[in-house]
Each structure stands twice: as C-alpha cells, then as structure tokens.
VEXMAR-420510 format. One record per residue: residue in one letter; z, y, x of N, C-alpha, C in turn; residue number from 1. Coordinates in pm, 1 decimal. Layout:
// VEXMAR-420510
{residu->A; n.Z->Z; n.Y->Y; n.X->X; ca.Z->Z; ca.Y->Y; ca.X->X; c.Z->Z; c.Y->Y; c.X->X; num->NUM}
...
This chain:
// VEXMAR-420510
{residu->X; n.Z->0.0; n.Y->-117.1; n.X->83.2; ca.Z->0.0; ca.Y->0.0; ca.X->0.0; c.Z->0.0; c.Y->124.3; c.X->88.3; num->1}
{residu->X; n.Z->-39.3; n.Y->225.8; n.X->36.8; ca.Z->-92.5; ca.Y->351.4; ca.X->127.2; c.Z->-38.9; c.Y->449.8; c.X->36.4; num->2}
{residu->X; n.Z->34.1; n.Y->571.9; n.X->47.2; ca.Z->53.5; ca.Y->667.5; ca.X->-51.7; c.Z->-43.4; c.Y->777.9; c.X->28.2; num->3}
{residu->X; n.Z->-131.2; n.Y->821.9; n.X->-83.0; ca.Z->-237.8; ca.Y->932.3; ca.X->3.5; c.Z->-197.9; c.Y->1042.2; c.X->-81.5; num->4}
{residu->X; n.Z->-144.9; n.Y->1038.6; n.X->-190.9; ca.Z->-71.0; ca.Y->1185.6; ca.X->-238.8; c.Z->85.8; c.Y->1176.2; c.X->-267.9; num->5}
{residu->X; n.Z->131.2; n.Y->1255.3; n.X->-211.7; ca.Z->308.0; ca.Y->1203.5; ca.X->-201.7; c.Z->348.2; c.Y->1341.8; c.X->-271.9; num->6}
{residu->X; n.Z->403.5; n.Y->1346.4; n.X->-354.7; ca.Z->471.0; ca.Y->1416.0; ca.X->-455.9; c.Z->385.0; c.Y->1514.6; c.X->-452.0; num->7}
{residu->X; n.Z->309.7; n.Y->1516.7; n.X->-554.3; ca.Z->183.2; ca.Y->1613.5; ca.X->-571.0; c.Z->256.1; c.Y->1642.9; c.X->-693.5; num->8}
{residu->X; n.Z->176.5; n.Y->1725.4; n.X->-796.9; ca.Z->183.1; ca.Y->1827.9; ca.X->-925.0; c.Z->284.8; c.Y->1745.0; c.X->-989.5; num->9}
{residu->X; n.Z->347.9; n.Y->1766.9; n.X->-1022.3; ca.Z->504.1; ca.Y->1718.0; ca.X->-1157.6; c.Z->582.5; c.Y->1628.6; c.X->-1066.6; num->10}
{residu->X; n.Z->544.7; n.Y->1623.5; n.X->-934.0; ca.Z->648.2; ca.Y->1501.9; ca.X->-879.5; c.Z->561.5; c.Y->1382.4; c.X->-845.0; num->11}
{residu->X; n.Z->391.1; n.Y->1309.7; n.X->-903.1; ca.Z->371.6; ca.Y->1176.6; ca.X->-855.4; c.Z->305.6; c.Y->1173.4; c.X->-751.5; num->12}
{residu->X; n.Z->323.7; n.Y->1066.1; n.X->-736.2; ca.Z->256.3; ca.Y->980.5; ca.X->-580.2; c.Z->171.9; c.Y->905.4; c.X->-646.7; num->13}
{residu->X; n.Z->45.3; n.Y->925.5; n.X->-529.4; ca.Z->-57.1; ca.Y->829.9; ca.X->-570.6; c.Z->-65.8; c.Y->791.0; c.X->-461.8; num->14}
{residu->X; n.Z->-120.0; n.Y->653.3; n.X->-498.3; ca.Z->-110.0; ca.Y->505.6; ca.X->-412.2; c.Z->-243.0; c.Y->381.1; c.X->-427.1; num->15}
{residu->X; n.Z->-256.1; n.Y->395.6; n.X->-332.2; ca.Z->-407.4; ca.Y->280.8; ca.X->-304.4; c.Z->-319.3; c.Y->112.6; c.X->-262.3; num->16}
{residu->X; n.Z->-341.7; n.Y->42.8; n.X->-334.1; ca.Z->-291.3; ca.Y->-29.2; ca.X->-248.7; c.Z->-436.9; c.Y->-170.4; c.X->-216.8; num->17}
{residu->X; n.Z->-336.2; n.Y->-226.7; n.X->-112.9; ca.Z->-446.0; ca.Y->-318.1; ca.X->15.3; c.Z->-490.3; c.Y->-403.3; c.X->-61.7; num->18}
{residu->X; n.Z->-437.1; n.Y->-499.4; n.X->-151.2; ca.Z->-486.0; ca.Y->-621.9; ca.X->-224.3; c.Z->-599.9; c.Y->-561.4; c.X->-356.9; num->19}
{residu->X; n.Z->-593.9; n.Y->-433.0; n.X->-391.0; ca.Z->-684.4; ca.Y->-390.0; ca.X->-516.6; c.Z->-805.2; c.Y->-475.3; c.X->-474.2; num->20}
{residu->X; n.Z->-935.7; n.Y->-498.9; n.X->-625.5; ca.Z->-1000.1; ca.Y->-501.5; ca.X->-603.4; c.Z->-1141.9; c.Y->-410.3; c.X->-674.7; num->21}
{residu->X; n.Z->-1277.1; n.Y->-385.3; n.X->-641.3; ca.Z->-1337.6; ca.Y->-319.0; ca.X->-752.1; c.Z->-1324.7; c.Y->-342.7; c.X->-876.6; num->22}
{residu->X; n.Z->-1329.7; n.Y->-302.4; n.X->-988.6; ca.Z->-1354.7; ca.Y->-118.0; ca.X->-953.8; c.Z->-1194.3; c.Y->-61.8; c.X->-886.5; num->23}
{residu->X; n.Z->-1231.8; n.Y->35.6; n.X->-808.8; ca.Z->-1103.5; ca.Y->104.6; ca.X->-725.3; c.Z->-1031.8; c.Y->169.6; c.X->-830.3; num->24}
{residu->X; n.Z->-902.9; n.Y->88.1; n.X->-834.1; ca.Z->-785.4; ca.Y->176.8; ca.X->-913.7; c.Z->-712.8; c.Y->228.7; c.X->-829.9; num->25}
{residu->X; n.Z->-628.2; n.Y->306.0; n.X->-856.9; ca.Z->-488.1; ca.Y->399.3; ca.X->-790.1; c.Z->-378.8; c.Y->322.4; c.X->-859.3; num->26}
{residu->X; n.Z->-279.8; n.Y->357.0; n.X->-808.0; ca.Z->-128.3; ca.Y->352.1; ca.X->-897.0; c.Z->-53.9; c.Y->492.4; c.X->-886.1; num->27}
{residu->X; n.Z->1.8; n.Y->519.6; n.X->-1002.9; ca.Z->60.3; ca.Y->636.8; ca.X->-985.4; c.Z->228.6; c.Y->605.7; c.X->-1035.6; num->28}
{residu->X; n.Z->323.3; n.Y->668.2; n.X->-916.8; ca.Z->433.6; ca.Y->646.2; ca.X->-970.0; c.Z->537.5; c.Y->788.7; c.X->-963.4; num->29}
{residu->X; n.Z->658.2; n.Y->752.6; n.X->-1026.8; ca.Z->700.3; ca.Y->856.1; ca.X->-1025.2; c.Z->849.2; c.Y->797.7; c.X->-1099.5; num->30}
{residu->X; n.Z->937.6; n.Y->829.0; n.X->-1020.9; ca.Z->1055.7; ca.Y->714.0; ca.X->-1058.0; c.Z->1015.6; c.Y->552.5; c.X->-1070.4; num->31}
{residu->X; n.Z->1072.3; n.Y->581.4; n.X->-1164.7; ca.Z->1075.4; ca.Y->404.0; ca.X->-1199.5; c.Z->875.5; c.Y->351.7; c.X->-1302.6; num->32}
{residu->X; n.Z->836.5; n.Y->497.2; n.X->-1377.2; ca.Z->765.1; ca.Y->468.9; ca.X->-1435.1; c.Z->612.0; c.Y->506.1; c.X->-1335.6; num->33}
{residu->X; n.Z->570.8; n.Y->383.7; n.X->-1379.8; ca.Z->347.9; ca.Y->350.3; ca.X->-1320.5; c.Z->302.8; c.Y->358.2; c.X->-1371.8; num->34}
{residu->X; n.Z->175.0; n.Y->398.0; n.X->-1328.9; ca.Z->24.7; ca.Y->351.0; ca.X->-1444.4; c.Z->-67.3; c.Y->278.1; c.X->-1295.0; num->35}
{residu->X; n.Z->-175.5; n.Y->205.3; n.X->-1331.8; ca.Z->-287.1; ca.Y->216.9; ca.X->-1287.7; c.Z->-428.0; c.Y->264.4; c.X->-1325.6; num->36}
{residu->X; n.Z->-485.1; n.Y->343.7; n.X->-1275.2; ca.Z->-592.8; ca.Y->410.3; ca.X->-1375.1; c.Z->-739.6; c.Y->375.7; c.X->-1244.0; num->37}
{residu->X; n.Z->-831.0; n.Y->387.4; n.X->-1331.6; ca.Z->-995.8; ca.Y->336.6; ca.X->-1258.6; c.Z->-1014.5; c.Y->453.6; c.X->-1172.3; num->38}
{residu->X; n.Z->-1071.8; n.Y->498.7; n.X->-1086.4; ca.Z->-1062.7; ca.Y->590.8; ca.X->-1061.5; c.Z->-1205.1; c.Y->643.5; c.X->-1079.4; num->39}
{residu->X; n.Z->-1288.8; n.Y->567.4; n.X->-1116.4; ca.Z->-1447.9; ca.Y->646.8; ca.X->-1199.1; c.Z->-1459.9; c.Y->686.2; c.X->-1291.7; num->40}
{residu->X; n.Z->-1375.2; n.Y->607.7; n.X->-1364.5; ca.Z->-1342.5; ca.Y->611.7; ca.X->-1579.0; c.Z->-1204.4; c.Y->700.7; c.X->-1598.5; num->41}
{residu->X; n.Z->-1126.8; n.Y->683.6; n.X->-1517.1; ca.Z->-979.9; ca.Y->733.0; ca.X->-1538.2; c.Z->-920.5; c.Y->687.4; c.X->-1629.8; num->42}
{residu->X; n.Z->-981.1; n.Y->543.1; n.X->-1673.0; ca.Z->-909.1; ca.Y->479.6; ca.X->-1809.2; c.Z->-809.4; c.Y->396.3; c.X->-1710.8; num->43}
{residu->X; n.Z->-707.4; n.Y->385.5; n.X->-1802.3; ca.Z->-517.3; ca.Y->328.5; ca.X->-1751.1; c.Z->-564.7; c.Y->234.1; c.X->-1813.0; num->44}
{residu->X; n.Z->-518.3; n.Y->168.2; n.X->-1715.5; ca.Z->-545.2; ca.Y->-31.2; ca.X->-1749.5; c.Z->-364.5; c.Y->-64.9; c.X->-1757.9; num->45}
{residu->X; n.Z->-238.3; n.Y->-1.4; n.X->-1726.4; ca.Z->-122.9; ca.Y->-39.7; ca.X->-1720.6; c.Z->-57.8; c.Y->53.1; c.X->-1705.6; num->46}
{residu->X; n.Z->-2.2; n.Y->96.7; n.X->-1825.2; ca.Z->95.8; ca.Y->169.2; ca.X->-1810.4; c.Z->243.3; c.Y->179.1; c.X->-1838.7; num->47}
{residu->X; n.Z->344.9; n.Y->184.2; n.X->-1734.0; ca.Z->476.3; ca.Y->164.6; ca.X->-1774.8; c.Z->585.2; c.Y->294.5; c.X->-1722.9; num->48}
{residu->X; n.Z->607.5; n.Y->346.4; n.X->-1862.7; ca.Z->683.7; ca.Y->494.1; ca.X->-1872.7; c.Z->609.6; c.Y->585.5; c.X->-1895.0; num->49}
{residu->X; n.Z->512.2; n.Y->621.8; n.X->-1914.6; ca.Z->459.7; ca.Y->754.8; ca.X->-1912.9; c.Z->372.4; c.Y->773.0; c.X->-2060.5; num->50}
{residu->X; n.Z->423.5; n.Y->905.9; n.X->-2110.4; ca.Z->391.9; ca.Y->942.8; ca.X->-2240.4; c.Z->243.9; c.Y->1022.5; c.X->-2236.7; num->51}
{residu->X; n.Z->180.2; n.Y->1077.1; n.X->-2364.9; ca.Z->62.0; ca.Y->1073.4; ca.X->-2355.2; c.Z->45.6; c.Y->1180.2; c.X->-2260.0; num->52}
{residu->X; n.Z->112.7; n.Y->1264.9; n.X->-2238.0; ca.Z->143.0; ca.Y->1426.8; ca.X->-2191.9; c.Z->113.4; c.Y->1377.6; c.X->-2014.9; num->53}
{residu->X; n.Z->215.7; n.Y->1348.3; n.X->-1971.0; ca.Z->214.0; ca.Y->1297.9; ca.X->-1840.8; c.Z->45.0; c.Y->1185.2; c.X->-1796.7; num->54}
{residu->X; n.Z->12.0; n.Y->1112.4; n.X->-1911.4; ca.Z->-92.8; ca.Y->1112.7; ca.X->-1846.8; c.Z->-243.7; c.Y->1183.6; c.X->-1848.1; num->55}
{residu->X; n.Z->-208.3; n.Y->1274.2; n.X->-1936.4; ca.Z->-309.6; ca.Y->1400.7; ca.X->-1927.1; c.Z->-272.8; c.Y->1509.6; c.X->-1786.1; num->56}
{residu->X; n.Z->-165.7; n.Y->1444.3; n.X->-1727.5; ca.Z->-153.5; ca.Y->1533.4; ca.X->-1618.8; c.Z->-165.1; c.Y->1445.9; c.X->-1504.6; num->57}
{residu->X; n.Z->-164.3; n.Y->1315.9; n.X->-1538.6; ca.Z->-201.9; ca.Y->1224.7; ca.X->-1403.1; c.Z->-347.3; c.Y->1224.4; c.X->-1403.6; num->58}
{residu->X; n.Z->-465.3; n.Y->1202.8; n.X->-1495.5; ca.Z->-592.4; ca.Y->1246.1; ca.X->-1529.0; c.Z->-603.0; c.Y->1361.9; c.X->-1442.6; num->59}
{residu->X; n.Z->-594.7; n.Y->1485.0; n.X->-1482.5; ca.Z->-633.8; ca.Y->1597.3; ca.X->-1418.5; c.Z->-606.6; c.Y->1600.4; c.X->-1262.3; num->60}
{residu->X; n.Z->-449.2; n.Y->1506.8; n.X->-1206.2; ca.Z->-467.6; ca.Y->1485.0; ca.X->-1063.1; c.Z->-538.4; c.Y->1431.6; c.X->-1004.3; num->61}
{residu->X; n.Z->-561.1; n.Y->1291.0; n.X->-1107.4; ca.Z->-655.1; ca.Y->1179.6; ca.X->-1018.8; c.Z->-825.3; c.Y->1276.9; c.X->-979.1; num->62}
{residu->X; n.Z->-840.8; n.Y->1349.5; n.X->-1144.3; ca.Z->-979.8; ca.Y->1365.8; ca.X->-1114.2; c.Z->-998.6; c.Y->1494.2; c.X->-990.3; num->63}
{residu->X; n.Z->-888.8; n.Y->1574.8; n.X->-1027.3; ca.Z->-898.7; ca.Y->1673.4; ca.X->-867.6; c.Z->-922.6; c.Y->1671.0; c.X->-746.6; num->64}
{residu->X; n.Z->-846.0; n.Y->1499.3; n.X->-753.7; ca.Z->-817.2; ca.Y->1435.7; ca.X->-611.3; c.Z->-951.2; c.Y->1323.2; c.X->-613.8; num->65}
{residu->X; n.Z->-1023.5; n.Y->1305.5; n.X->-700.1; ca.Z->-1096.5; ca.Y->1187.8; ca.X->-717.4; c.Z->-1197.6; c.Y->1132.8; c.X->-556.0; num->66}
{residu->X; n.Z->-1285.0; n.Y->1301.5; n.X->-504.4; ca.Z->-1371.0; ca.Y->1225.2; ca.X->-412.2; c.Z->-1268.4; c.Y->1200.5; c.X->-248.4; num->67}
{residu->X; n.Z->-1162.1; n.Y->1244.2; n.X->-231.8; ca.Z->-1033.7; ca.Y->1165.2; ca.X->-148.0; c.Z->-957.6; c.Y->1059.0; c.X->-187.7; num->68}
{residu->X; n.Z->-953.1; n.Y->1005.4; n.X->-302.5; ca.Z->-885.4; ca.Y->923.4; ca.X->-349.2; c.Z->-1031.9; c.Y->777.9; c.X->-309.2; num->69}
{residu->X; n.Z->-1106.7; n.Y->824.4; n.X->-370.5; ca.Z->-1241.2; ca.Y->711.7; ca.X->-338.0; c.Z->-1292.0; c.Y->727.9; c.X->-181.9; num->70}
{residu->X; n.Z->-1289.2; n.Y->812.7; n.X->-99.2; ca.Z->-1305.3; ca.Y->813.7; ca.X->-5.8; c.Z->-1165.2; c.Y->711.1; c.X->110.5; num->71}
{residu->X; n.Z->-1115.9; n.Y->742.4; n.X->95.0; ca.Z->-937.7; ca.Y->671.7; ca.X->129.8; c.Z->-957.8; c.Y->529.7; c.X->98.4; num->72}
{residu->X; n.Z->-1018.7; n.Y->490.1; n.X->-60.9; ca.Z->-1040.6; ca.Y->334.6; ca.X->-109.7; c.Z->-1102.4; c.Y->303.3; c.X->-45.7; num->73}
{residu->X; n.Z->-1269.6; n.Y->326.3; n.X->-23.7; ca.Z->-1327.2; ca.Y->304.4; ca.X->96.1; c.Z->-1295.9; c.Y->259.0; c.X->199.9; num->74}
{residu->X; n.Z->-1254.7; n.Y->364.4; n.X->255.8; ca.Z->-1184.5; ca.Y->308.8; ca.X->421.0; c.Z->-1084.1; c.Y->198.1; c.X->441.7; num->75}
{residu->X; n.Z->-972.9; n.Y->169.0; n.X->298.0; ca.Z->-929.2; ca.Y->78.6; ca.X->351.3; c.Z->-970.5; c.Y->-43.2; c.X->280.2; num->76}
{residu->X; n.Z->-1088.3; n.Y->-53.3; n.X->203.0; ca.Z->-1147.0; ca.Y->-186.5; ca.X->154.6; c.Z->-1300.4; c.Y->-164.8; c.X->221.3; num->77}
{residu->X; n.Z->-1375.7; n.Y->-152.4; n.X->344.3; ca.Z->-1479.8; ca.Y->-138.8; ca.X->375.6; c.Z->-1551.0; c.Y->-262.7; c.X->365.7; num->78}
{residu->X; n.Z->-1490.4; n.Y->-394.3; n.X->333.5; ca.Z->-1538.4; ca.Y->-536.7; ca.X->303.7; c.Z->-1620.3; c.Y->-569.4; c.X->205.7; num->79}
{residu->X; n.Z->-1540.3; n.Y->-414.8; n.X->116.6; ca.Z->-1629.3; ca.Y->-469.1; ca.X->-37.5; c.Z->-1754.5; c.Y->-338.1; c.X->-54.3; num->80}
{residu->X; n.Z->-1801.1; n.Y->-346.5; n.X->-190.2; ca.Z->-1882.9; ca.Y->-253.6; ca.X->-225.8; c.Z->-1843.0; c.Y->-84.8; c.X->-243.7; num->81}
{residu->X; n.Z->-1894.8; n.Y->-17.6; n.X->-191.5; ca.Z->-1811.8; ca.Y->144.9; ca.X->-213.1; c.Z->-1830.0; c.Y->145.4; c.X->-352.5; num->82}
{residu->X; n.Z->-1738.0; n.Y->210.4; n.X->-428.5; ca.Z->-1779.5; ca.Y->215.6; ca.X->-597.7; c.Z->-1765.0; c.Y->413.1; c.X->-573.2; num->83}
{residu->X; n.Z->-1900.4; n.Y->399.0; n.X->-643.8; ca.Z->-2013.7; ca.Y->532.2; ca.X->-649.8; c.Z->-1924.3; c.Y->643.9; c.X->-759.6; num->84}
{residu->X; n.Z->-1855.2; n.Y->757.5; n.X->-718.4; ca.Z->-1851.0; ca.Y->860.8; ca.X->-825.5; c.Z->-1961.6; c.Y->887.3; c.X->-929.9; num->85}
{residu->X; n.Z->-1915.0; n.Y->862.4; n.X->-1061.5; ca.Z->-2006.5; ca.Y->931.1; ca.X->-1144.6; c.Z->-2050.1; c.Y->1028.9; c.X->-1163.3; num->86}
C-alpha cells in the first residue's frame, strides 16, 4: 500500500495499494471509515462509513487528483495494462 495523498481536503488519505487489479481503484480512508472508488468512473465499489456528502467530496478529490493518482497506479503496477483517462 502507498498513501500518495495524506490528509488532503476534510482530512482523507488516498491510497493505491500493491495487490489492486484493473480497472485502477484507490482507497480512501479517514478514521476508521473507506471507500474504494474506480478511478476512471469514480463509481464506489465499497463503501464503509461515509455518507452521501463525504463522498461528493471524495469524488471531487479523486477527480482533482485523478491524472497523479493514475499516473502513481501506473508506476507501481507497470506489469499490467495502463488504464487510459477518459
């Protein structure tokens, strides 16, 4: 696991981790509560703690952060296929 944003906007950390596979998700945490979201679609495949509010504000980070967040996935999965920003 890699944290490439460490307490960014409201407090979360976003996190790549080593075992993901395509399509490149993130994890976002923040206390006790996660999500994982796609990072092309920004659709949350798992979310635990976070109300609709908070993830309209993890959305707007991921997508701010989107071409470093996919760039970062990249580098540490260079084995697999780069998955292409829309």
């Amino acid at each position: 696991m890699v944290t490439v944003l460490y307490r960014q906007r409201h407090g979360y950390d976003v996190r790549i981790y080593l075992k993901d596979h395509p399509p490149a998700p993130v994890h976002v945490w923040k206390g006790e509560s996660n999500l994982r979201m796609d990072l092309l679609t920004f659709e949350v495949s798992d979310n635990r703690g976070y109300n609709t509010r908070e993830i309209r504000q993890i959305r707007k980070l991921v997508s701010d952060y989107q071409d470093l967040l996919l760039e970062v996935w990249h580098n540490l999965h260079e084995k697999g296929e780069r998955p292409d920003r829309r």
